[in-house]
C-alpha positions, 0 to 999 in steps of 0.5 A: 557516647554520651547520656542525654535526658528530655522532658515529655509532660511529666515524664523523663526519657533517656538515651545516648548521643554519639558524635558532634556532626551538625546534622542531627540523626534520631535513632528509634528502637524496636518494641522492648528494646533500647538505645542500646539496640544501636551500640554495635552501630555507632560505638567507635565507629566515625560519624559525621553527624549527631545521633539520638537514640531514645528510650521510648517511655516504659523502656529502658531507662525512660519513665513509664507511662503514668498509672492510668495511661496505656501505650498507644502507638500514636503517642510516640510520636509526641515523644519524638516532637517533643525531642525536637523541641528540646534540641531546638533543630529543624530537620533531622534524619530518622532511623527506626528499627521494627516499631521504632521504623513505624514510628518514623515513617508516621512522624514523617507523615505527620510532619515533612518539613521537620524530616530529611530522610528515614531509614527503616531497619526491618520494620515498614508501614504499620501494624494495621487492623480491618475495619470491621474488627475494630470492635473485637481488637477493642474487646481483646485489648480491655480484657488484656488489660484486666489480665496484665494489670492483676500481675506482680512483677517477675523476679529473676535469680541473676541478670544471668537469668534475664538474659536467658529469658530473652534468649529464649524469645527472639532471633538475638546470640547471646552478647546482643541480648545481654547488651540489651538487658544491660539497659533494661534490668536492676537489682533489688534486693537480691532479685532481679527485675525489668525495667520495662512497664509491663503494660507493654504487653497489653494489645493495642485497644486501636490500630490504623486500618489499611486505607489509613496506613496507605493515606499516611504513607502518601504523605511522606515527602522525604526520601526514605531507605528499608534496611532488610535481614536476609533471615528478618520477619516475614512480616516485613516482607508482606508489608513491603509488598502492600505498602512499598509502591506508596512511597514516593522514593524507596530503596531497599538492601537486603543484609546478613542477619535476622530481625535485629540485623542491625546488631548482627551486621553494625558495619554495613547497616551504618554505610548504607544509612551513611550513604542514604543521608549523603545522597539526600544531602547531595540531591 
């Protein structure tokens, strides 16, 4: 495991490479997470390819967004295009886990030449809007703003407490939330505080509608894999079964664990992406 950094405009992102395989792997995390999402996959673990795993901007170590910029989902795209650039490599396999799965399956989209294959961990399709509340999914996301905006950062007594907080808010045991947290919280001045840019939480001012997201999906050449937890989000569920006959090749497993199975169950989420990329590469 080592560190790695890239440039994205006037922004540095973050995150850890493993292995020194010639094919190239990039690792895309869930919504406030990290590259620490992946350590129980990848560390010590045999790899016969390079894996990045990024810091998406205002997470982890990664630099947030400029003041005036908010974080559309489409600009992550960018981010991983710009990776590309930096390492100078043609084509890559994706893995993504919840946003960072939508991430993925958009940039294949966007960009199937540069795509071998993608494996989506418990995230499919998008997050969509209907036509007709696009307006009303603009009003909600501007009045957010306003909201998030006026807030002062909360300060926490001890890593201890950071580490409760996000107990407290999700499907993770407690030795996966502290990796987590370990990446995503400093110290100042007695106090704690995250890393992560507050305005994360404000509502998307725009998302695709279905008709875009299905259009997106059919553009996708690349063969793609859904990695799923037996105790995951129902929402991957209802995604799978709206968008999962667009792809043009789609496997599915189902494994041990929650919305984070990839944490829970590291071994045999890395020998299912493992086989994916070698039957890829083997057809």
């Amino acid at each position: 495991m080592q560190p790695f950094s890239y440039q994205t405009g006037d922004k540095t992102l973050h995150g850890l490479t493993f292995g020194h395989g010639k094919e190239v792997v990039i690792a895309l995390h869930g919504w406030l997470d990290n590259a620490n999402s992946y350590l129980p996959m990848l560390h010590n673990a045999t790899l016969n390819h390079t894996w990045y795993c990024v810091d998406f901007p205002g997470h982890g170590l990664s630099d947030w967004r400029n003041k005036d910029a908010h974080y559309y989902f489409i600009d992550y795209i960018d981010d991983i295009y710009m990776l590309l650039a930096t390492l100078n490599v043609d084509r890559v396999h994706l893995v993504g886990h919840s946003m960072g799965a939508m991430v993925a399956g958009v940039f294949a989209s966007c960009f199937p030449e540069k795509v071998a294959s993608v494996n989506f961990i418990e995230g499919i399709g998008c997050v969509t809007t209907p036509s007709s509340d696009t307006a009303s999914q603009l009003r909600k996301a501007i009045l957010n703003r306003a909201r998030v905006n006026s807030k002062q950062p909360r300060a926490f007594e001890s890593k201890a407490h950071i580490i409760s907080a996000r107990l407290a808010s999700g499907d993770l045991a407690y030795p996966h939330a502290a990796l987590l947290m370990e990446r995503n919280c400093y110290e100042k001045g007695g106090k704690w505080y995250l890393r992560t840019d507050p305005k994360l939480k404000n509502h998307s001012g725009f998302r695709f509608n279905e008709a875009q997201c299905e259009a997106t999906i059919k553009l996708i050449k690349a063969p793609c894999q859904l990695i799923m937890g037996d105790k995951g989000f129902e929402f991957v569920k209802q995604n799978l079964d709206a968008y999962g006959k667009y792809y043009k090749e789609l496997k599915i497993h189902q494994i041990p664990g929650g919305h984070h199975c990839h944490m829970q169950s590291p071994a045999l989420t890395l020998e299912h992406i493992h086989a994916f990329i070698r039957h890829d590469k083997a057809s």
